[in-house]
N, CA and C atoms as a LAMMPS dump frame, in Angstrom:
ITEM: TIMESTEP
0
ITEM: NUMBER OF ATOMS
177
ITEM: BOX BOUNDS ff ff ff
-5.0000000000000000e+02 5.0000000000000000e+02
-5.0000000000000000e+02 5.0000000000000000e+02
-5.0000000000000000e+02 5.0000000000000000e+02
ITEM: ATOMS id mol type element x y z
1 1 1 N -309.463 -316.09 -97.697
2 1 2 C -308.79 -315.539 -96.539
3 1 3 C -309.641 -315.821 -95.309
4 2 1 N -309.246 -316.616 -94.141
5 2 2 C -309.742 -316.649 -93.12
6 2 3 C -309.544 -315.648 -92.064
7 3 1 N -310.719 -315.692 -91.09
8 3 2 C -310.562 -314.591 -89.832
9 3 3 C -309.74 -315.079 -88.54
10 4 1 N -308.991 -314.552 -88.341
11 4 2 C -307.973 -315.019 -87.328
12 4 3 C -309.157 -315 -86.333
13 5 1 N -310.41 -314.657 -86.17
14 5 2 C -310.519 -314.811 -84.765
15 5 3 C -311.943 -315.554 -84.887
16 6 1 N -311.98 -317.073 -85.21
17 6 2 C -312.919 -317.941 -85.184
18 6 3 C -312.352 -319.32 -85.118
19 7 1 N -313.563 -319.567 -84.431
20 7 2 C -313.385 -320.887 -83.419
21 7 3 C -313.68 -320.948 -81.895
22 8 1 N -313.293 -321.977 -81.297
23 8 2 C -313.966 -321.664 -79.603
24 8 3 C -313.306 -320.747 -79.328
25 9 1 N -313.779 -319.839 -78.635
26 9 2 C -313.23 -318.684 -77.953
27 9 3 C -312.387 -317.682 -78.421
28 10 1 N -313.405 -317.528 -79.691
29 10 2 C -312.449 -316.574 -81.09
30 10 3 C -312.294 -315.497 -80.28
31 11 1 N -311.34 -315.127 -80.069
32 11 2 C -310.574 -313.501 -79.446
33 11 3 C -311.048 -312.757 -78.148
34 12 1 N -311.534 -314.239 -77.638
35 12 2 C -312.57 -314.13 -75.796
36 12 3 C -311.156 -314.387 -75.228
37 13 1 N -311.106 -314.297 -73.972
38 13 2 C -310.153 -315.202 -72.772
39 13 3 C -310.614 -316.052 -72.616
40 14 1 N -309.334 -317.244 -72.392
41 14 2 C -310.422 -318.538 -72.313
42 14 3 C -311.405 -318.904 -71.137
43 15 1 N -311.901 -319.001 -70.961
44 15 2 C -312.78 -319.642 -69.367
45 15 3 C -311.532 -320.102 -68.237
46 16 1 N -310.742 -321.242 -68.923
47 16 2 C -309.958 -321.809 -67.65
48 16 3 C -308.112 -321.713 -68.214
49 17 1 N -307.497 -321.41 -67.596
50 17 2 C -305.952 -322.181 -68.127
51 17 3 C -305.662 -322.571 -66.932
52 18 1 N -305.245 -323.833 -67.552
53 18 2 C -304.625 -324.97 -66.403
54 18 3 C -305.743 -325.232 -65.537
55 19 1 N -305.329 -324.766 -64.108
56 19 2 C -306.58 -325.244 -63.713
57 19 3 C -306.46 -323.938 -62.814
58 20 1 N -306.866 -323.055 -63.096
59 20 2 C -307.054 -321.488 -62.911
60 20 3 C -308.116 -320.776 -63.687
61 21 1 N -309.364 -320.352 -62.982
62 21 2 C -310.593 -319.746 -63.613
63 21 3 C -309.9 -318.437 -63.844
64 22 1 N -309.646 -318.047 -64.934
65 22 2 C -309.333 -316.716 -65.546
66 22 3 C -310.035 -315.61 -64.969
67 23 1 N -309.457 -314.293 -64.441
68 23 2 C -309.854 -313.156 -64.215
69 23 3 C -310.471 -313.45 -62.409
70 24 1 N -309.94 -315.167 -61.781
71 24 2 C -310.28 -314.837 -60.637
72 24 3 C -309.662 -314.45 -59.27
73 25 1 N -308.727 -314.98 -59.916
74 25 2 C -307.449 -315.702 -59.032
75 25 3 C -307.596 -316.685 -57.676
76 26 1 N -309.364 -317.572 -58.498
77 26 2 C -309.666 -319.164 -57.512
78 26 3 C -308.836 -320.42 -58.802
79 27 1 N -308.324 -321.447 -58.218
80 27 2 C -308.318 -322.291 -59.285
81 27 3 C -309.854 -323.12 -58.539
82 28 1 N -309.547 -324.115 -60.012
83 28 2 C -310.865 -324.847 -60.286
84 28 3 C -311.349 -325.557 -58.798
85 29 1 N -310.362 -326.158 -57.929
86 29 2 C -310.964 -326.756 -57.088
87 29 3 C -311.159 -325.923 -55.88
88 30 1 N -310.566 -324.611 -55.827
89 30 2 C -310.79 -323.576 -54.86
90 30 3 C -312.237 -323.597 -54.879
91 31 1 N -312.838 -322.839 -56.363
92 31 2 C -314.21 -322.378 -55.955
93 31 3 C -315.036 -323.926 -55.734
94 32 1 N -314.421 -325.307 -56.681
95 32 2 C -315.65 -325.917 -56.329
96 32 3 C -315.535 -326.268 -54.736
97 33 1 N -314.846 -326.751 -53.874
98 33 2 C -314.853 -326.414 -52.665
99 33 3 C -315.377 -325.145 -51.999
100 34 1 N -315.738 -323.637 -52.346
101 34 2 C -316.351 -323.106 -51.781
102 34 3 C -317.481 -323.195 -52.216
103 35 1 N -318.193 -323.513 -53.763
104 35 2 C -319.269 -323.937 -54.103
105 35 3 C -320.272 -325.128 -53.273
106 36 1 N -319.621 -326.294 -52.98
107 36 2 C -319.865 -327.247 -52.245
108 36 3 C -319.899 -326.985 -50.337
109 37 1 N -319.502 -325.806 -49.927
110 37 2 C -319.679 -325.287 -48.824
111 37 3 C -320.624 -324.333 -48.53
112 38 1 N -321.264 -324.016 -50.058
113 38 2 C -322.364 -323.08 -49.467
114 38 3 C -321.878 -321.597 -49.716
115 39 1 N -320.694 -321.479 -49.693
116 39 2 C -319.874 -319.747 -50.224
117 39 3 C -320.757 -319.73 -51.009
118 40 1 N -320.284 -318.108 -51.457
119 40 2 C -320.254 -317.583 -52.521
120 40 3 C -319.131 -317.821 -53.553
121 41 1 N -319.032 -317.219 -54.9
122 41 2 C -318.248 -317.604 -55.725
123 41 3 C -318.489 -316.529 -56.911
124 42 1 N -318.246 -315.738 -56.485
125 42 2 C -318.843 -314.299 -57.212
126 42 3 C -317.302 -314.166 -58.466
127 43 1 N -317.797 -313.19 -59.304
128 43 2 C -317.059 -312.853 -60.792
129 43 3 C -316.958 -313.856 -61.91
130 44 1 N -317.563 -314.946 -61.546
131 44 2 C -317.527 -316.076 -62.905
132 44 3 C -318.561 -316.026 -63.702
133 45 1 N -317.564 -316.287 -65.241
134 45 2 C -318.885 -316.012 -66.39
135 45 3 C -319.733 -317.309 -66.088
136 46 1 N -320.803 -317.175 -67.075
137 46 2 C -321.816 -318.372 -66.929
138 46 3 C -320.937 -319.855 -67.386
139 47 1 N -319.66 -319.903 -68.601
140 47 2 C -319.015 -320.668 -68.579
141 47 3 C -318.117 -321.133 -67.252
142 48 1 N -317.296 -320.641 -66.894
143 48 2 C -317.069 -320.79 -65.455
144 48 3 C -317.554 -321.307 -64.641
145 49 1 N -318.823 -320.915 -64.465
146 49 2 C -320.042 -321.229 -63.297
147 49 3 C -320.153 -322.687 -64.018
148 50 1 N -320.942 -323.408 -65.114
149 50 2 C -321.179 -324.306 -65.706
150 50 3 C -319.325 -325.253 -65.132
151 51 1 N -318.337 -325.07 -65.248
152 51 2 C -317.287 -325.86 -65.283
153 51 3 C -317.058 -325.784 -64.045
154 52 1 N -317.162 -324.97 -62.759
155 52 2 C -317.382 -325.182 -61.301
156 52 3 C -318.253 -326.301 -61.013
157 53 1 N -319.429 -326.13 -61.141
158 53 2 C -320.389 -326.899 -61.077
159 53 3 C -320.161 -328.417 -61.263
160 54 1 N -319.962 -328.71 -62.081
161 54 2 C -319.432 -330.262 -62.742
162 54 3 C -318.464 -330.367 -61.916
163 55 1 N -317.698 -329.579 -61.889
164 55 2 C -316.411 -330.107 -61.222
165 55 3 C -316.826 -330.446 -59.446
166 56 1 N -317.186 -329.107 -58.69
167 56 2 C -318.306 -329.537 -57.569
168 56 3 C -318.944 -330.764 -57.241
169 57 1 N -319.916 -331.217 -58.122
170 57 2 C -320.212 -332.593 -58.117
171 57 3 C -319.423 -334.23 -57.927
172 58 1 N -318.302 -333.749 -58.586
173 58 2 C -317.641 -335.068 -58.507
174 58 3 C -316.606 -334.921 -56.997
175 59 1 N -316.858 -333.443 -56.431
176 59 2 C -316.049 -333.455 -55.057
177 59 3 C -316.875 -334.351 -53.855
């Protein structure tokens, strides 16, 4: 019998859907544009922050 709740993001919220950072209401290129301006970018988990970031860079 397996555990329904294993695997990436066993029974977490995911980090992103679509291209919307969960629990922020920035999508992805919102914050990396305020990331890349020097804002702030407050309420993101460390996953979040890590997938801003990358994404930031290639802006």
């Amino acid at each position: 019998m397996s555990d329904p709740d294993c695997g990436i993001c066993a029974g977490d919220v995911p980090p992103l859907i679509g291209q919307v950072l969960t629990g922020t209401g920035l999508t992805l290129d919102q914050a990396g544009k305020r990331l890349v301006a020097g804002e702030p970018v407050a309420g993101l988990t460390p996953v979040q922050l890590r997938l801003v970031e990358d994404y930031a860079e290639r802006l």
